[in-house]
C-alpha positions in Angstrom: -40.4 111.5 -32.7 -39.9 109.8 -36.0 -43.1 108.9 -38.3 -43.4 105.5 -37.5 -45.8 105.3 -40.7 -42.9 106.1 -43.1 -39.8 103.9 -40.8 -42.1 101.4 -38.7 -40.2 100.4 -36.0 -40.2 96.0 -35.9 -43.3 95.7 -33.2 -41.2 92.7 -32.1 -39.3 95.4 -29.8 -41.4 95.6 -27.2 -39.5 97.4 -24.5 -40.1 100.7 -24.1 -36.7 102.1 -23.5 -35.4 100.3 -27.0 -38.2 101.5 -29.1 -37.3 105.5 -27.8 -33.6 105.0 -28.3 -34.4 103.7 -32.2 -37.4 106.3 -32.8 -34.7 109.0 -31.5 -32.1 108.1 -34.1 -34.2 107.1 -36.7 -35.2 110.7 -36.7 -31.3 112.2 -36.7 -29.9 109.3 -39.5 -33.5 108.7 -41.4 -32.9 105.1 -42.7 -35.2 103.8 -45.5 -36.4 101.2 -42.9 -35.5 99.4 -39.4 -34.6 95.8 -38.7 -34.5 94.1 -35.8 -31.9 91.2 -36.2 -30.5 88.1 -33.9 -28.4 85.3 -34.1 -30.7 83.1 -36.0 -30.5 85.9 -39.2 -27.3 85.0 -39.8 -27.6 83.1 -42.5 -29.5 84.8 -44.0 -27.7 88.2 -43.7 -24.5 85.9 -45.9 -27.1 85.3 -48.2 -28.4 89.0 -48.3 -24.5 90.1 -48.6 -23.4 87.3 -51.2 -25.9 88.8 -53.7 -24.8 92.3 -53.0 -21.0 91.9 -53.1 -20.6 92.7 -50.1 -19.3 89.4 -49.2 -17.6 87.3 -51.6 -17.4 83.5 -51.0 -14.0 81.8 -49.3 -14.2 78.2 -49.6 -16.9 76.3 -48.0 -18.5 78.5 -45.1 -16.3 81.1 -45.0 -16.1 84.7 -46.3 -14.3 87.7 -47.8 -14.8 91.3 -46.8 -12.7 94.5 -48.4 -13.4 97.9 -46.4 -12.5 101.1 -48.2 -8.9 101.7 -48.4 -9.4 104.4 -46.3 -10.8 102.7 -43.7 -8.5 99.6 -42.1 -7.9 100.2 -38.6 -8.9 101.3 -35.5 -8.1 105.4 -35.2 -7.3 106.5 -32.2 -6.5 110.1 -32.8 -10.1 110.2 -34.0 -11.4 108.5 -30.6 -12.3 110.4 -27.4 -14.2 110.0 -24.1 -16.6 112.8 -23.0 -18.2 113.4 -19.9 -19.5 116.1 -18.1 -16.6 116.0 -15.2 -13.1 117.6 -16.4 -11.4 115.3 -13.2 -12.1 112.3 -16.0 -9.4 113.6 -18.5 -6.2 112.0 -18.2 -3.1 111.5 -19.9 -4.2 108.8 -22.8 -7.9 108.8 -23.4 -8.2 112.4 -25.1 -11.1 113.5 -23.2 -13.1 116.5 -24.4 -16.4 117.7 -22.4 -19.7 116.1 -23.3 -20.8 119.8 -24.4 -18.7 119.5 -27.2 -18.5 116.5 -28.6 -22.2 115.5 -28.9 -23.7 118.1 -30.9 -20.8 117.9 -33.2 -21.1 114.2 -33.9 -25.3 114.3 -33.6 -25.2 116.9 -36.7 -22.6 114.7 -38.6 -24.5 112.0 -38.5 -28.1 113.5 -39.2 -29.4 112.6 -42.8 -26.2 109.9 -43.1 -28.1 106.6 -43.5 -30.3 108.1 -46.0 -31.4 105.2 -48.0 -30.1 102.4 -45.9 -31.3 100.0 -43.1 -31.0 101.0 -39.8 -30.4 97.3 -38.4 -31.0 97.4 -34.4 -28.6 95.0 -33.0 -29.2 93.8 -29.1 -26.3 91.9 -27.3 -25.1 90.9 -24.0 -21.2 91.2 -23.4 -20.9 88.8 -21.1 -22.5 85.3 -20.5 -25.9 85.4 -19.2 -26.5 85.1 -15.4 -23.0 86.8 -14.6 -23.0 89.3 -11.5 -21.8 91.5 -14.1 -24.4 91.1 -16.3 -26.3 94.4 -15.7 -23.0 96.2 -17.0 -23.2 93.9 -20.2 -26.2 94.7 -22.3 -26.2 96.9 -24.9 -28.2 98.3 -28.3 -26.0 99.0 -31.2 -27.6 100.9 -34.1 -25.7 100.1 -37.5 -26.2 101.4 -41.2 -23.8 98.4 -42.2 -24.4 94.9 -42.9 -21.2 93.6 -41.9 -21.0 95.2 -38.9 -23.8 93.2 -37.7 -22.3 89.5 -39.3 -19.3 90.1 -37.2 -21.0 91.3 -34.4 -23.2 88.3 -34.3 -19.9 86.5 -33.9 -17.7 88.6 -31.9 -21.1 88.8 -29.1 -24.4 86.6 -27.8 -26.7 89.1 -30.3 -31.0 88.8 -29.7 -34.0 90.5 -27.8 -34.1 87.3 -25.7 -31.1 88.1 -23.8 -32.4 91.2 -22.1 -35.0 88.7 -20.7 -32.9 87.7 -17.3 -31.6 91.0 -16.3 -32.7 93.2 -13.1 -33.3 96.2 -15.3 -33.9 96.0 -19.4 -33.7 99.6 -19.7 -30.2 99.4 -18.3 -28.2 98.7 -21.2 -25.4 100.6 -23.3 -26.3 102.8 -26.4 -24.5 102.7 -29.8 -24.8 104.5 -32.6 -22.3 103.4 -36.0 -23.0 105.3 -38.6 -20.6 104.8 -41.7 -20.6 107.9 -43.9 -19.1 108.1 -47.1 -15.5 107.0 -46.6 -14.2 109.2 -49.7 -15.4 112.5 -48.3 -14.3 111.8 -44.6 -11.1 113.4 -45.4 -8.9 110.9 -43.5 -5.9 112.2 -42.2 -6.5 116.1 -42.8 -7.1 118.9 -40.6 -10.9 118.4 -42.0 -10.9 114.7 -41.2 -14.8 114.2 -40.2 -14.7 110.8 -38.7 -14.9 111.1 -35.2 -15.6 108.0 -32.1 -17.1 109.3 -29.0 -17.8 106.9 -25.6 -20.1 109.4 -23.4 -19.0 107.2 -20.4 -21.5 109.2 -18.2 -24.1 109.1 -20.1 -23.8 105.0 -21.0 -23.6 106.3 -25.0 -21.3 105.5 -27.9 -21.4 107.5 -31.1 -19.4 106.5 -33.9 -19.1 108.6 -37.1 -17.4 107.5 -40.3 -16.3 104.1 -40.4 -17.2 100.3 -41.1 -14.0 98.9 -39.8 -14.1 96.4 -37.2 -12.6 98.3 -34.0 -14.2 101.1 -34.9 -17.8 99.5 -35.6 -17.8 96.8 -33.5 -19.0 98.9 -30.6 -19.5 96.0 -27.9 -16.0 95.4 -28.8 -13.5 97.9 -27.4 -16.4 101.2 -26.8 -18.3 98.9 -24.5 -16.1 96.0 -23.4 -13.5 98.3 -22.5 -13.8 102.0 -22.2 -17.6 101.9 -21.0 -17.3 99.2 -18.7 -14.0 100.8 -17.2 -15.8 103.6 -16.3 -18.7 101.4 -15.1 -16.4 99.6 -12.7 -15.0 102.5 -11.4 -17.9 104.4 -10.7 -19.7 101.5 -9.3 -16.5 100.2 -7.3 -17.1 96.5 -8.2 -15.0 95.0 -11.0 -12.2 96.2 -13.3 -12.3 95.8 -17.5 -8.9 95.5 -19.1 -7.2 94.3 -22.5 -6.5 91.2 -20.7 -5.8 87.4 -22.7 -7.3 84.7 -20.1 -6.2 81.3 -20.2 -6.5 78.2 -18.0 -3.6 75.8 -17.8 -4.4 71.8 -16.6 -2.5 69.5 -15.1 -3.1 66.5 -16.3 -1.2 64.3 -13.8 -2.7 66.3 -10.5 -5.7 67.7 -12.0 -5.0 71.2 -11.0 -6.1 74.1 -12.9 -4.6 77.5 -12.9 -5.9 80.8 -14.9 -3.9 83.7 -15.7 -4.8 86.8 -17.3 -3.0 89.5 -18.8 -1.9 92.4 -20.9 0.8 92.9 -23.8 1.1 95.5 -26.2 0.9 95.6 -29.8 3.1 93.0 -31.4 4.0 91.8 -27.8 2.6 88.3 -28.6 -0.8 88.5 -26.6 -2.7 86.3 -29.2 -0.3 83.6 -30.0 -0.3 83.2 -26.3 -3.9 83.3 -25.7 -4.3 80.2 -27.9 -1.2 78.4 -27.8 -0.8 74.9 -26.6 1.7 73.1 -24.8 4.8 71.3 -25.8 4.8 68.3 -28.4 7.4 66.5 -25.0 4.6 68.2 -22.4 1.6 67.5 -24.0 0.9 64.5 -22.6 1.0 66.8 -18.8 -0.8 69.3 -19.7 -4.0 70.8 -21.6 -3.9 74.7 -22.3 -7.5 75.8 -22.1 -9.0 78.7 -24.2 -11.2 81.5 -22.4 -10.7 85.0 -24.3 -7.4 86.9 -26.5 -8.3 90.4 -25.7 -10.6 91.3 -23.0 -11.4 90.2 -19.3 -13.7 91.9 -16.8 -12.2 91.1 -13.0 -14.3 91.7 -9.8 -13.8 90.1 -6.1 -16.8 87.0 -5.7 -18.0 86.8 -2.1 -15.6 84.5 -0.9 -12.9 86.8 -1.7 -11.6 85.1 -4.9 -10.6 87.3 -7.7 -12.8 86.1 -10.9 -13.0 87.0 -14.3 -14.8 86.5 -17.4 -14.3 87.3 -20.8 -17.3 89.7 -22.2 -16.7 88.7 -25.7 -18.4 85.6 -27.6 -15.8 85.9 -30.6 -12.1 86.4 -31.9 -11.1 89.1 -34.3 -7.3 88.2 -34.7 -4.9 89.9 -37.0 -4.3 87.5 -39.7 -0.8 88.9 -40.7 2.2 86.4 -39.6 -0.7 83.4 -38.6 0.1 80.3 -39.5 0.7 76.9 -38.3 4.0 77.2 -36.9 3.1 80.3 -35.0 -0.6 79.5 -33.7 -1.7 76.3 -35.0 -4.8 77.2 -32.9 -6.3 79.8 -34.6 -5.7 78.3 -38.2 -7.9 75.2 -37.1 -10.7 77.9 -36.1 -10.9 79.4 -39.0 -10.9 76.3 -41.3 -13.9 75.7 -43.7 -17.3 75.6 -42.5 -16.4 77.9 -39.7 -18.3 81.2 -40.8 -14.9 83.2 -40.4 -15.2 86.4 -42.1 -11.6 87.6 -43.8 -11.3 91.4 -44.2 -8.6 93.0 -46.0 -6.5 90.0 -47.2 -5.4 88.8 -50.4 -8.1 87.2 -52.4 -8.3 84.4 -55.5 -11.6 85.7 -57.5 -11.3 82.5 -59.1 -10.5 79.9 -56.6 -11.9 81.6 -53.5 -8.3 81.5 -51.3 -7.0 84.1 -49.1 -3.7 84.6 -48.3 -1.3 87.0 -46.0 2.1 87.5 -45.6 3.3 85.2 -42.9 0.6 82.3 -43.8 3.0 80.1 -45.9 7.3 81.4 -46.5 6.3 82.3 -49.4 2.9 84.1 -51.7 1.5 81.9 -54.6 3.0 81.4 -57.6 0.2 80.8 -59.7 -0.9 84.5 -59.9 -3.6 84.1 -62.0 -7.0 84.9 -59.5 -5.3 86.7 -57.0 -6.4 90.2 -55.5 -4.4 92.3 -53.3 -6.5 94.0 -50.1 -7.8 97.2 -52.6 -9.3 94.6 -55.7 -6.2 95.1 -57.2 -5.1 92.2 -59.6 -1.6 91.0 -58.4 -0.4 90.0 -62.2 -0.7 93.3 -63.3 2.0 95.0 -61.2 4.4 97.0 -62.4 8.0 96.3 -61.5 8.5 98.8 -58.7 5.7 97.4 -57.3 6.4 93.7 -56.8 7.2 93.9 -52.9 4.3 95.7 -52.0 1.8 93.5 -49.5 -0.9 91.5 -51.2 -2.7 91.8 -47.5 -3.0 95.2 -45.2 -1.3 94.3 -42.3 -4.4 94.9 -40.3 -6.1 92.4 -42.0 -8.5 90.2 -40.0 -10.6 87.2 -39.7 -13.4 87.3 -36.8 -14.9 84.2 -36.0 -17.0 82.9 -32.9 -15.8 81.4 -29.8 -17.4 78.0 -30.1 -15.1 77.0 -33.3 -11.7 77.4 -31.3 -10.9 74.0 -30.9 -9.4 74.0 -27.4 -12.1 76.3 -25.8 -12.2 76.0 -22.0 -15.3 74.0 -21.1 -16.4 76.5 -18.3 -16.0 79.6 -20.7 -19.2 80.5 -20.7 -19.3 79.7 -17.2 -20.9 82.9 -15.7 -19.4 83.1 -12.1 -16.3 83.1 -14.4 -12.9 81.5 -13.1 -10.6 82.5 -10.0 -7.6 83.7 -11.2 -4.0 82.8 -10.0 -1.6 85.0 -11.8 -1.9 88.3 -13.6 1.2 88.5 -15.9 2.3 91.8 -18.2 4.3 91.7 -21.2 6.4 93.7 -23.9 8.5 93.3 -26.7 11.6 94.0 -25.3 15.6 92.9 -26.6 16.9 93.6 -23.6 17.0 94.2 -19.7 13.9 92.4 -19.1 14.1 88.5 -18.3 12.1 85.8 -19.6 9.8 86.2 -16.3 10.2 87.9 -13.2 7.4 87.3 -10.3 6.4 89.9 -7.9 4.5 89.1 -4.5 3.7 93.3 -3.9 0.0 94.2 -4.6 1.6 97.7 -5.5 4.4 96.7 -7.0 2.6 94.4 -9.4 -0.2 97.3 -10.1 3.4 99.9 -10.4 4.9 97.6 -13.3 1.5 96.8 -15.0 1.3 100.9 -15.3 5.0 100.6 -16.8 4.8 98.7 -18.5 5.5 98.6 -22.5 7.6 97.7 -26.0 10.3 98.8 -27.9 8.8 98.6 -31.4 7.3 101.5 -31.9 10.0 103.6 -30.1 12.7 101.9 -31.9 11.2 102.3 -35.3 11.2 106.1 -34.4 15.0 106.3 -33.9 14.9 106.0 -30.1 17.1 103.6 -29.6 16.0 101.0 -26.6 13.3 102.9 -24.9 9.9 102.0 -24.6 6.8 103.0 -25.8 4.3 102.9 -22.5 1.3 101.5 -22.5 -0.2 101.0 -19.0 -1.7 98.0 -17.9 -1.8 98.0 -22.3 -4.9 100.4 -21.7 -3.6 103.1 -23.0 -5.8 103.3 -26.0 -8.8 102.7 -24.1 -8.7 104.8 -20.8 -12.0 106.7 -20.0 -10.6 108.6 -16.7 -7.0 109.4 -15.5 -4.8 106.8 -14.9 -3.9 108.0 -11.7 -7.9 107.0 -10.3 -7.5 103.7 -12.3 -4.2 102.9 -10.5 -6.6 103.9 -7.1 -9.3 101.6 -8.4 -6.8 98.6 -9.0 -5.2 98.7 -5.5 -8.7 99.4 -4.0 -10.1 96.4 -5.7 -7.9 93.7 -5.1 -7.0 94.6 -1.3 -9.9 93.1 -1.1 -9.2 89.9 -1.9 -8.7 87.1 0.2 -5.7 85.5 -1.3 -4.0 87.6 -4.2 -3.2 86.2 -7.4 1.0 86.5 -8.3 1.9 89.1 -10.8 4.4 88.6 -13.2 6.1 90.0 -16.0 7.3 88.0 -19.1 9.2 88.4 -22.3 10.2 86.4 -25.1 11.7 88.8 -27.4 15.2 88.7 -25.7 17.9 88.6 -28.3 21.7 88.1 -28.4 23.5 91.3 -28.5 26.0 90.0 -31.2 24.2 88.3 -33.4 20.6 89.6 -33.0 19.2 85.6 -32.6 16.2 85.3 -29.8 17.4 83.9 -26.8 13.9 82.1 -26.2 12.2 80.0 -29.1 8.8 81.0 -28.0 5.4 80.1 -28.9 4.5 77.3 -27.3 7.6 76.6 -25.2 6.6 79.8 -23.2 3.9 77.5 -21.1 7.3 76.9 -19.3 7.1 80.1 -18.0 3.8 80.0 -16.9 4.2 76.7 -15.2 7.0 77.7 -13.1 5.5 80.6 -11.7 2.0 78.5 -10.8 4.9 76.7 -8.9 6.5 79.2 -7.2 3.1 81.1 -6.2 2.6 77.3 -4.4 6.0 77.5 -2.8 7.4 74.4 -5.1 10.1 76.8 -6.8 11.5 79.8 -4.9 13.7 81.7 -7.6 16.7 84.2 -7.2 15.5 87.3 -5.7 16.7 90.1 -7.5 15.1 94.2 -7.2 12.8 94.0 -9.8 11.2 90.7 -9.1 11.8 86.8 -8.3 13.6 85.0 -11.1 13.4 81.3 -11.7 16.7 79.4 -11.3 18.2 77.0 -14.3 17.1 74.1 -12.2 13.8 75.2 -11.4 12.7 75.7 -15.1 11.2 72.5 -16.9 13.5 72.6 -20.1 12.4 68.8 -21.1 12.9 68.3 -24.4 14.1 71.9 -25.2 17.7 72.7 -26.0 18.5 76.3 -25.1 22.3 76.9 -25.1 23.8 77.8 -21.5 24.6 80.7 -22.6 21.5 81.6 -23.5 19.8 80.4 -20.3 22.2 82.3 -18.2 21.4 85.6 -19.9 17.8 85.0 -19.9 17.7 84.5 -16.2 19.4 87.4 -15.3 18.9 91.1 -14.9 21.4 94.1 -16.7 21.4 96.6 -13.5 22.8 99.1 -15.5 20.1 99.1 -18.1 17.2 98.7 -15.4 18.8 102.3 -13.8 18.6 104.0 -17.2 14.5 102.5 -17.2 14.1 103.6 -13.8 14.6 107.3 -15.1 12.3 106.6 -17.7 9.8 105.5 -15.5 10.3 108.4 -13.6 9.5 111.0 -16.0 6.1 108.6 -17.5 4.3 108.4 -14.2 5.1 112.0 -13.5 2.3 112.9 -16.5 -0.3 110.4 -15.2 -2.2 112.9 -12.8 -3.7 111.9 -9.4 -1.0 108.8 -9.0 -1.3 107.2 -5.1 1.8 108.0 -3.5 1.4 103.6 -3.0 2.8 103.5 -6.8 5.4 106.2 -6.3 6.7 104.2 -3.0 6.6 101.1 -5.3 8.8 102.9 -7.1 10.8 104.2 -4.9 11.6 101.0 -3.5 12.7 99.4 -6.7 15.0 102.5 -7.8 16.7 102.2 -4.6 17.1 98.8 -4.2 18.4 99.3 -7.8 21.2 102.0 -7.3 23.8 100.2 -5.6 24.3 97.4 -8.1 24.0 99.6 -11.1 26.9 101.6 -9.5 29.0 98.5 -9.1 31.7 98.2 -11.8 31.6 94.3 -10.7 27.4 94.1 -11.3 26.7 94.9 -15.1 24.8 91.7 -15.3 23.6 90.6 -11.7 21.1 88.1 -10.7 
């Protein structure tokens, strides 16, 4: 064990289980000394890293962080889950074996926080008193100041939460250590950063980096890979890179929730926190619940609920602004205690800026910092188009300072959910929203689904980049047992929730314009499909889902050209035949698939065939 006379461990930790888990890696990193920190030390923590420079000040209550510039985003050919069972790999989550992995990263990280605190950060991810909550607690070990200011606001950080559960020595370990970025060798055969979730042994190990999705471990380690492995193995709830939302009726004073999952870029965020209308805002209210994460389970009564685990945001900052998501720029106004990472910053004024905030940057340059510290006046010519902001760049900020957070957010028997909706960035084939009434269907095209960007920008001209259920960075088993564990859990529900699957990236094949104005306008969507699953609207049927009719959509006060509206409520058969052989070949390298998602899609392909062979059916509803 460590010598607790030369790094005294705080005697304010006082259950056993904590204090072993510190002394352990106290001995492997040998900090300088250990602190024990909560939400109440956040001020003081600003304080501590205003007079290091570790923080510099961004108006009134707000703050600028710049990581490395090696060391900006999450790296997910550096991440892997390791167990000791080899039936865990699968196709996306780069599993190694346990054996492996941990003596590797346990000998990388011995001596690294030589010198540094070892702050000991306990949090719950989930609000207290939730039937999940013995899945939520966790113990994150950190070598880096700003790790623990954002995790103070991206979770419900302190001792005192540990209080209410069933067991306190059931909680998640974490280890971030950050190494010295310039000798990690990013990007080489020698790179030495490496991200380890030992699902089966509750443990996360991170080596060699400060950034936020690497070092946030309740974040994405916990909230998502650990507790995916948590639900499965226990059988009781599922954890997924969901958005939740609530949407209120104003005039009936119903409430609907829908969850969720889009890819990158697929417009997940904006829709997590958009609001309705300026003609349908005096119908409806959009409540707030979460952007990025919800954990689902089946309540007694057989309701689907879910929760978000997370207390925070931590939103891309690139392309926010007030046309785009007016919500999120009132969050993160002065006196909000947003941290900024990685954008532009004015040394003299205290500003940030990134591209997409305002048409244009400043044009006063005088002040202004690009994301390395670089000053923007001294550019040379061939450089003048280069970002002032990584496009990663962030702001994380708590919950509590979204301005339409749902009141019941932290409500911990969570809310029942009515739809779950998928969706991808996608020009073409796909509609503006297509419902589906099959249990396996709906879990078939959440496992298909995906976006064109990345595909397209790699010269493959239309075809999707998959990324099931948009898990696909954050698997811990094989997505064949997840797609058992989805239809397991929700056959037990009493009344399923509608799937759906929505896009608003349709554009005109001439001119290239979006068919759909999006942003806010896409609460239409949402509202007719709360419709349809209560039999008010009943759509076209068509073989890949129910689409609404012209008449059934609420267009008030939006002026979409017919010709538009026509094409966006309509399938291209022959284009859904060419994705069907796509689909083909992606689930045929997910291993241990139920044959329940290869007759889903079956069914669809065949129901398919026939009109994408008719001369007379290039465009069918």
């Amino acid at each position: 064990m460590a010598d607790e006379s030369r790094i005294p461990i705080p005697a304010e930790i006082d259950n056993e289980s904590i204090r072993a888990f510190v002394e352990e890696w106290a001995e492997v990193t040998d900090p300088e000394r250990i602190e024990l920190v909560s939400a109440a030390d956040d001020a003081r923590l600003i304080g501590e890293a205003l007079a290091a420079g570790e923080l510099l000040p961004a108006g009134v209550g707000r703050y600028y962080a710049r990581s490395n510039p090696e060391d900006t985003a999450r790296s997910e050919e550096r991440t892997v889950v390791a167990t000791s069972n080899p039936a865990d790999r699968g196709r996306y989550n780069n599993w190694q074996p346990v054996s492996e992995v941990k003596p590797l990263i346990v000998e990388r990280m011995r001596g690294a926080s030589r010198g540094k605190t070892m702050y000991v950060v306990p949090y719950l991810m989930a609000p207290p008193g939730t039937p999940l909550a013995a899945y939520a607690a966790g113990v994150e070990l950190t070598d880096d100041r700003t790790v623990v200011l954002q995790m103070i606001r991206m979770t419900r950080v302190g001792l005192e939460h540990f209080d209410g559960l069933t067991d306190p020595n059931f909680f998640v370990r974490g280890v971030q250590v950050t190494g010295d970025p310039d000798t990690l060798m990013h990007g080489t055969p020698e790179d030495a950063r490496l991200f380890a979730t030992i699902a089966d042994e509750r443990t996360i190990l991170h080596y060699g980096s400060a950034y936020g999705g690497n070092a946030l471990l309740g974040k994405i380690a916990h909230g998502l890979r650990q507790a995916s492995y948590d639900g499965y193995l226990s059988g009781k709830f599922l954890a997924e890179q969901f958005l939740l939302l609530g949407i209120r009726d104003l005039e009936t004073g119903a409430t609907s929730h829908v969850c969720g999952g889009f890819p990158s870029a697929s417009g997940k965020t904006n829709l997590a926190m958009t609001l309705p209308p300026d003609t349908l805002g005096d119908r409806y209210r959009v409540d707030f619940y979460g952007d990025d994460i919800a954990w689902l389970w089946i309540d007694d009564e057989g309701r689907l609920r879910a929760i978000n685990p997370e207390n925070g945001a931590f939103g891309v900052a690139k392309d926010t602004n007030e046309r785009t998501n007016p919500t999120a720029m009132a969050a993160i106004a002065e006196g909000s205690g947003t941290i900024f990472t990685n954008t532009a910053y004015n040394r003299l004024t205290g500003d940030v800026w990134w591209e997409g905030l305002t048409p244009q940057p400043p044009a006063e340059l005088e002040g202004w910092l690009d994301w390395t510290g670089a000053p923007i006046a001294d550019r040379r010519s061939d450089q003048q188009d280069a970002p002032w902001a990584h496009p990663n760049s962030r702001f994380t900020i708590p919950l509590e300072r979204i301005p339409n957070l749902a009141a019941d957010a932290a409500d911990p028997a969570g809310v029942v959910i009515d739809a779950i909706i998928f969706g991808g960035r996608t020009r073409d084939r796909e509609p503006l929203i297509r419902a589906i009434d099959d249990l396996a269907v709906g879990v078939y095209d959440g496992l298909t689904l995906g976006a064109e960007a990345t595909f397209a920008a790699e010269g493959v001209d239309g075809q999707l980049r998959y990324d099931p259920m948009s898990m696909r960075p954050f698997f811990s088993y094989s997505e064949g047992r997840y797609a058992k564990h989805w239809l397991s859990l929700l056959s037990q529900a009493r009344e399923l929730p509608v799937f759906a699957h929505v896009n608003w990236f349709q554009r005109d094949p001439e001119d290239g314009h979006y068919l759909w104005p999006g942003y806010r306008e896409n609460l239409r969507a949402l509202n007719w499909l709360f419709r349809y699953r209560a039999g008010d609207a009943h759509g076209q049927p068509t073989p890949v889902g129910v689409l609404p009719t012209a008449e059934e959509l609420d267009l008030t006060g939006l002026d979409v050209p017919a010709e538009d509206l026509d094409r966006l409520l309509r399938i291209d058969t022959k284009r859904w035949a060419e994705e069907m052989q796509h689909r083909h070949g992606h689930l045929s390298n997910l291993r241990d698939l139920p044959q329940a998602i290869w007759d889903a899609h079956h069914r669809v392909a065949e129901t398919l065939q026939p009109l994408a062979s008719d001369p007379a059916s290039d465009i069918a509803q």
